[in-house]
Steps between C-alpha positions, in 0.01 A plus 500: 500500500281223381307516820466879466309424163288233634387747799403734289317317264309349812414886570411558174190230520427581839408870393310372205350292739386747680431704251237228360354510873454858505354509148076535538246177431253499212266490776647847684522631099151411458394673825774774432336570118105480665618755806613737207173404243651324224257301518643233173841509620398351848232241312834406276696422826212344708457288197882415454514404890225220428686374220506130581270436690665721792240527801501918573512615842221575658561909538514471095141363454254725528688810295607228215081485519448853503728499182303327305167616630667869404568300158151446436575131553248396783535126456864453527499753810221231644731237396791613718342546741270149464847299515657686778197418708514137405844506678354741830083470499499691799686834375280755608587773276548343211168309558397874520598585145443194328094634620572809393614365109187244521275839496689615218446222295123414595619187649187447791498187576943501525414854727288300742663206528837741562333694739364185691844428627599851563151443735738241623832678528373823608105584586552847463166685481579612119533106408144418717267773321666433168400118543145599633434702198643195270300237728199772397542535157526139437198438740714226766247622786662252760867648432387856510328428784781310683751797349282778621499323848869453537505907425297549795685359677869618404387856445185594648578876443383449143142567470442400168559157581213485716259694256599213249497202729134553598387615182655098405352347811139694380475377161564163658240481733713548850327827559581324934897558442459813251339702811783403677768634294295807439452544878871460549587758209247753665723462844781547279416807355433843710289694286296220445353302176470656159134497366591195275651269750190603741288416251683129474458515905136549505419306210674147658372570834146536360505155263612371835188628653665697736258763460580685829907485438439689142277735676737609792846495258281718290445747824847509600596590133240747512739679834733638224421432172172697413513612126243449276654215262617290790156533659334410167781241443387314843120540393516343188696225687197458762271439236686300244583261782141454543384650767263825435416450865845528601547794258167704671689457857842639330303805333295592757894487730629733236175731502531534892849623460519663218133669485554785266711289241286499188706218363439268810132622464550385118599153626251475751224544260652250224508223835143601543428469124635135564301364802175634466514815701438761226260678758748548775750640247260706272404828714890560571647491149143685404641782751824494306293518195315789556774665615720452155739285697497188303740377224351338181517169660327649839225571269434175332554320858192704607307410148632158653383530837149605383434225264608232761205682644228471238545918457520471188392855459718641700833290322354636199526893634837418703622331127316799315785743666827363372525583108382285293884323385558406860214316530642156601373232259494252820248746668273548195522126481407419854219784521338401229520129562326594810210638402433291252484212784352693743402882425209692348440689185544801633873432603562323158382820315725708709765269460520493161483887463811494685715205383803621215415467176833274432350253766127450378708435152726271677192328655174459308361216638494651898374826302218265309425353870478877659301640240260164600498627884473821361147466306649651208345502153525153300644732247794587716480146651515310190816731380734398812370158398597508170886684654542183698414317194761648337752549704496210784796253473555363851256235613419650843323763277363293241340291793340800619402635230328150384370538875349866442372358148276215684402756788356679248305288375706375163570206643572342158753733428645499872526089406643570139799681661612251714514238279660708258774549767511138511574451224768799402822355500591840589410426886673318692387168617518631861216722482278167426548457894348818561184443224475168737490691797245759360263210394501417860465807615207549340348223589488343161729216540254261245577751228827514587591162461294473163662816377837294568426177339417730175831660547709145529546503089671846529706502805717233638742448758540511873388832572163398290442218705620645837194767393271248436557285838451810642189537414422171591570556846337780514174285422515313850404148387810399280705410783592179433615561127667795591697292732582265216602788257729663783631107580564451150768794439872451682568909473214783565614838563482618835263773440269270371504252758447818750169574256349149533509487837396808570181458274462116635506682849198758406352228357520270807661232300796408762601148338612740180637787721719264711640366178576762361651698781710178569642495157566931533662412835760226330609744264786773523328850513591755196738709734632221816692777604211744613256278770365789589418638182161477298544173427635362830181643633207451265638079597502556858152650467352223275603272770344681735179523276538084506534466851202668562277358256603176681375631797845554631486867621791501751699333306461806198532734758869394616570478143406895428578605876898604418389682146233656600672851489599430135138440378282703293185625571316196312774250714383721822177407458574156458699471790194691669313216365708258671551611791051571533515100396747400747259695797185354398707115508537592865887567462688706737528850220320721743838741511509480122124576471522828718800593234276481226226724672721732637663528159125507318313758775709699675748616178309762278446365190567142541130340569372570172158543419211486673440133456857427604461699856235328534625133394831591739248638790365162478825312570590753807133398637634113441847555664310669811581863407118648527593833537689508221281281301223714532747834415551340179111447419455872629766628200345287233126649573639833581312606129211248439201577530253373779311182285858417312623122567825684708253669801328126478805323590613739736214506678570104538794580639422737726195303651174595681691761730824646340765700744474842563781580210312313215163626629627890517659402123114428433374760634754748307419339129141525536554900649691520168311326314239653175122468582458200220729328789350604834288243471710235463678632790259532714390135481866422516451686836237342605609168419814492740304646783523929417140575472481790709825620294309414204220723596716771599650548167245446251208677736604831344572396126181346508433565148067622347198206583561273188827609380741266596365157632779331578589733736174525694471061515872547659362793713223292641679234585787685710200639633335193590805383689483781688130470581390827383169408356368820524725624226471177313118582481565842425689451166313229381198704504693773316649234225153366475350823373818586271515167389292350156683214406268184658884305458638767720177484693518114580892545606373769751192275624738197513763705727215632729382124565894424536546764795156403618324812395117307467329845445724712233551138314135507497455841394744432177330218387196638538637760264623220278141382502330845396722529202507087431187358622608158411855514613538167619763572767318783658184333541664177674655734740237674541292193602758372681534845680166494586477164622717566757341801614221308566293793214293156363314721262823627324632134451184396356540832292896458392550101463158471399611706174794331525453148482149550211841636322797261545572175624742499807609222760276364774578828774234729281212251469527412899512862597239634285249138639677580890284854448229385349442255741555758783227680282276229587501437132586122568351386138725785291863349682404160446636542141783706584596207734484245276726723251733537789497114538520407160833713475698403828424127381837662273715606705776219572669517852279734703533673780378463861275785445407424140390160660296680756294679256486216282287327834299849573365467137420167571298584815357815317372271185347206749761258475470459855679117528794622292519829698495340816809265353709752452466701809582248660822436357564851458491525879739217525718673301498866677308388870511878612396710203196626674335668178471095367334344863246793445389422147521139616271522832251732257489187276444235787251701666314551187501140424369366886828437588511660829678199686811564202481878530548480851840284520612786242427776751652305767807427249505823513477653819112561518347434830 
């Protein structure tokens, strides 16, 4: 029975055994209470299974989180889950959460570090651009970088990830490997790059100087993306990588394709605007002009256009048509600082009728200048004056308003203002930089420095005294203590340093420059990051200014060669500089020389004015380029007149005998030309071998006898080259009769003797003579006419008159005694001799044949011995000069000396 008991009882605790076992955990509970919602009940058991210390399982984790994140309770969710990681650091998901509840309580630092080893655990592509942007925010360039890499590479179907990683690899200077993740992005992508990421594209490949890679992605772009912002976006690209030049060849692709597209046209014209080709541009956007086509802006990029120009009347009538509150201030602005540095009243007045009434308000000062260029009242002068008084705060206009004072004439108040300026406390100690670099410009550096030693009780600190040193370089003989004051100071800025040495360099002080540009070099620039940018540049051109004041052309010219795409127009013509330097040092630049010319002559609107074609016509006659040397010379006189200083040095170049092109562009100007300019032209003719063209074409415009000399002197002398004396004759007779002036008369007597015309030269001096009897001129050429006509009684007549007037030279006195002595009037010479003598005894150095007639007079006076002396030697001198063995046998013969006479004769050939 006993046993019976005992089994059961063992059954009875086996069931409640197994009852217990079939009874739920606190942990199912929990989970059983959170399926259903009851959201406390299932925080009460999860809470009562961790009762001493009990480690929960790992399925119970992350909901016993979510409890008390649902709670409200974000810390003790993070601290679950921070102590079941200590256990398992490489749980994925609840590394996962424990991110997730980090961002929930603005934890950053605990985010990144968790999301660091998920990076570890698992890279997915979530985890990598969440750490790029954190590696971003908190500026860690070389993680992002290394992040954005490892992106790439795991999941290169992500563009965004390349967009970023080059936009990194930009702003750190590695525009080499940020072209070739852009490149590989492009493959990537079928439809091709988004205007943005083109713009990165074009933008690296031109800081790299890959000029001709920017170009051609730009093309292929161009294949199937063609609307107007992406066009404009790749524009503005091509110029703010600088490279204008660049951006011409791009506008003038997209004007070829895309010819009827006013906003390419638009585009083109702003690129134009830019590089100095407002005349190619001009007529087309005029076309859309007149045909209402153009937008607002078209209009004021015409007004542009036109005052790039110097038409400033016509910007003023293009401006004139928009109304008058979309007016841009920037083109008011830039019109009328234009013709106040180069235009004419006329322009100002217009301009000023035209210009909004808000502007000339916002503006007196430019008004004050206009109404200057203008020749307005001093009324209406003196009340802008008094507006800028008033109302000018910046120091750019204060300057020029103290500039317009002194130009004026009120000099004293001009001076006033500046010092006043000086010494506001109101302006900023910078602008004493730019009163320094107004003393120098004009040219008062003296007063300058004076005005600055007054000024050294009212302003102090650096920026006085960089001002001041300034100033003293600008002098050009402080070099030395400059070099002490810069040597003295441990930290300059770096624009400064830039200043000095650019002024030591104009002022050929190159001890001071190198110093200085040695101390800019050691220094960090303002922005490291952008080599390329202003700064980068304005260095690399310094050095380049250096090298070549050291004489070291070549060595510039490698420095600039890789930028030279980037530079301005002011750098362009630096590197021009260069690169002329480099040629004339005998370097090997011919290929860089034909650029520049090319560039200069053969693209409209690039060779400047007239003195640059010809200055740049000059180089392509050094390099060897005639031809195009002498088209260049051809477009700068293609508007001067014939006696200007252009046809003069054209007419050097061109030589004795031009070629048939530059003679038929000759012969086309004077056809052209007014009739106050045929004459010019017809000597111009005449001179380079085109007489008989001359005499073709100003024969029939010959103008009335006596109306316009100038052209009959050049008429006679094409004609004399053509040997038409006849005619010569002709026209001198009819000037002669027309003709009162005796000036005008002695110029036409003077140009008969020139073309050997004895008997009209005569006649006009003998006209000269009726109205002047004494006119001393006339009558010696008269005599001396005579004289060698052999008409004895009219040189007795004409030098006889002559010489009772004036007192000449010997030649008079020994013509007028050779006739009276052939008179037989031996007693009357004798004087006139002795005259002769007494005045050749004053002539130093003379001639063979003044030393001939100084030994006729001899023989003629009786100094027989003398005589005899110096035929003789004479006929050492000059054996065969027959005329002197006649006069010397006459003299032997006369004196007995037959024996001497004859060895003469036989000397001579005489039998």
């Amino acid at each position: 029975m006993f046993r019976y008991y005992f089994l059961g009882f063992v059954l009875c605790l086996l069931g409640i055994a197994l009852g217990m076992m079939l009874l739920p955990s606190l942990e199912t509970l929990a989970l059983m209470h959170l399926r259903d919602q009851d959201y406390s009940k299932a925080l009460v058991y999860f809470e009562r299974e961790m009762e001493g210390g009990k480690k929960l399982p790992d399925s119970a984790v992350v909901p016993l989180s979510n409890l008390y994140l649902q709670n409200g309770d974000v810390d003790q969710a993070i601290a679950v889950l921070e102590t079941f990681l200590t256990g398992q650091p490489d749980h994925i998901e609840g590394r996962k959460e424990l991110g997730k509840l980090y961002q929930y309580a603005q934890r950053p630092m605990d985010y990144l570090a968790n999301l660091e080893i998920l990076h570890r655990l698992d890279p997915t592509i979530d985890v990598l651009q969440q750490l790029a942007h954190l590696y971003s925010f908190n500026a860690d360039i070389t993680k992002e970088t290394k992040i954005l890499e490892e992106m790439l590479r795991r999941y290169p179907e992500h563009a965004s990830g390349y967009r970023d990683l080059a936009r990194l690899l930009m702003s750190g200077g590695d525009y080499g490997r940020a072209v070739e993740v852009l490149l590989t992005l492009k493959k990537r992508i079928s439809r091709g790059l988004d205007p943005d990421t083109m713009q990165m594209l074009i933008y690296a490949l031109l800081t790299l100087g890959r000029k001709e890679d920017a170009l051609a992605e730009a093309r292929v772009w161009l294949t199937w993306q063609r609307d107007d912002r992406s066009l404009s976006v790749v524009t503005d690209m091509m110029l703010q990588g600088g490279s204008p030049t660049l951006a011409w060849v791009w506008v003038e692709e997209l004007r070829r394709l895309m010819p009827d597209s006013l906003e390419v046209a638009l585009q083109w014209g702003r690129v134009a605007a830019r590089t100095k080709r407002e005349a190619v541009a001009f007529p087309v956007l005029e076309g859309y002009f007149r045909q209402g086509r153009l937008p607002v802006i078209g209009v004021a990029l015409l007004s542009e256009l036109a005052i790039g120009m110097g038409h400033y009347g016509m910007a003023t009538r293009v401006m004139a048509t928009l109304p008058e509150g979309e007016r841009p201030f920037w083109l008011q602005r830039a019109l009328g600082d234009a013709i106040v540095n180069h235009g004419g009243g006329f322009v100002a007045r217009g301009a000023l009728e035209t210009m909004a009434k808000k502007f000339l308000t916002s503006f007196p000062v430019l008004v004050a200048e206009l109404q200057l260029r203008a020749g307005s009242s001093l009324e209406v002068l003196e009340e802008w004056l008094q507006r800028g008084r008033m109302a000018t705060k910046e120091p750019e206009w204060r300057l020029r308003l103290a500039a317009l004072l002194v130009k004026i004439g009120r000099v004293e108040e001009g001076g006033a203002m500046m010092m006043a300026m000086a010494r506001d406390p109101q302006v900023a100690d910078t602008f004493l930089r730019d009163l320094a670099g107004y003393f120098i410009q004009v040219k008062n550096v003296a007063g300058g420095l004076l005005f600055f030693e007054q000024l050294k009780n009212v302003r102090h600190g650096p920026r006085f005294e960089e001002a001041r040193l300034i100033l003293m370089v600008g002098s050009g003989v402080r070099q030395e203590a400059c070099m002490a004051w810069v040597s003295e100071r441990s930290s300059l800025p770096n624009d400064f340093l830039a200043d000095i040495a650019n002024r030591a360099l104009d002022t050929q002080q190159l001890k001071l420059a190198e110093m200085a540009v040695g101390r800019l070099m050691a220094q960090p620039m303002n922005d490291p990051m952008n080599l390329l940018g202003r700064e980068g540049l304005g260095r690399l051109l310094l050095l380049a200014r250096l090298d070549l004041a050291k004489g070291q052309a070549m060595v510039a010219l490698q420095r600039l060669k890789s930028v030279q795409f980037l530079l301005d127009e002011d750098g362009q013509r630096f590197y021009e500089e260069v690169v002329i330097a480099s040629w004339r040092a005998k370097q090997p630049v011919r290929t860089e020389m034909m650029g520049i010319l090319q560039s200069r002559l053969h693209t409209p609107g690039q060779g400047g004015d007239a003195e640059s074609r010809r200055q740049y016509g000059m180089l392509a006659l050094e390099v060897g380029e005639k031809k195009m040397g002498i088209r260049a010379f051809l477009e700068a006189a293609s508007l001067a007149p014939p006696d200007s200083p252009e046809m003069a040095q054209l007419l050097y170049v061109l030589g004795p005998r031009p070629d048939k092109e530059a003679l038929d562009w000759l012969l086309e100007r004077a056809n052209r030309s007014k009739d106050q300019d045929l004459g010019g032209w017809v000597e111009i003719l005449t001179g380079v071998g085109a007489a008989r063209q001359a005499v073709f074409l100003a024969g029939p415009r010959l103008p009335q006898p006596g109306s316009h000399p100038g052209l009959v002197d050049a008429y006679l002398r094409a004609l004399a080259w053509v040997g038409e004396t006849h005619r010569m004759e002709e026209i001198l007779e009819h000037e002669l009769k027309a003709t009162k002036s005796i000036t005008r008369l002695k110029a036409l007597a003077n140009l008969a003797e020139e073309k050997n015309l004895p008997k009209s030269a005569g006649a006009i001096y003998k006209e000269i003579v009726r109205q002047k009897p004494d006119d001393r001129i006339a009558l010696k050429r008269l005599g001396y006419m005579a004289f060698y006509a052999g008409e004895w009684e009219s040189v007795v007549g004409y030098l006889g008159g002559y010489l009772a007037r004036y007192d000449d030279g010997y030649e008079p006195f020994f013509y007028l005694a050779e006739v009276y002595r052939s008179l037989g009037m031996v007693e009357k010479a004798k004087p006139y001799y002795l005259k002769a003598m007494a005045r050749m005894k004053t002539v130093e150095n003379p001639t063979y044949a003044e030393r001939m007639t100084w030994v006729r007079m001899l023989q003629r006076v009786g100094r027989w011995a003398e005589a005899l002396k110096g035929y003789a030697g004479l006929l050492r001198e000059k054996p065969d000069d027959a005329r002197l063995k006649a006069d010397y046998v006459e003299l032997l013969l006369v004196q007995g000396m037959s024996k001497e006479a004859q060895n003469v004769l036989q000397l001579a050939g005489v039998r």
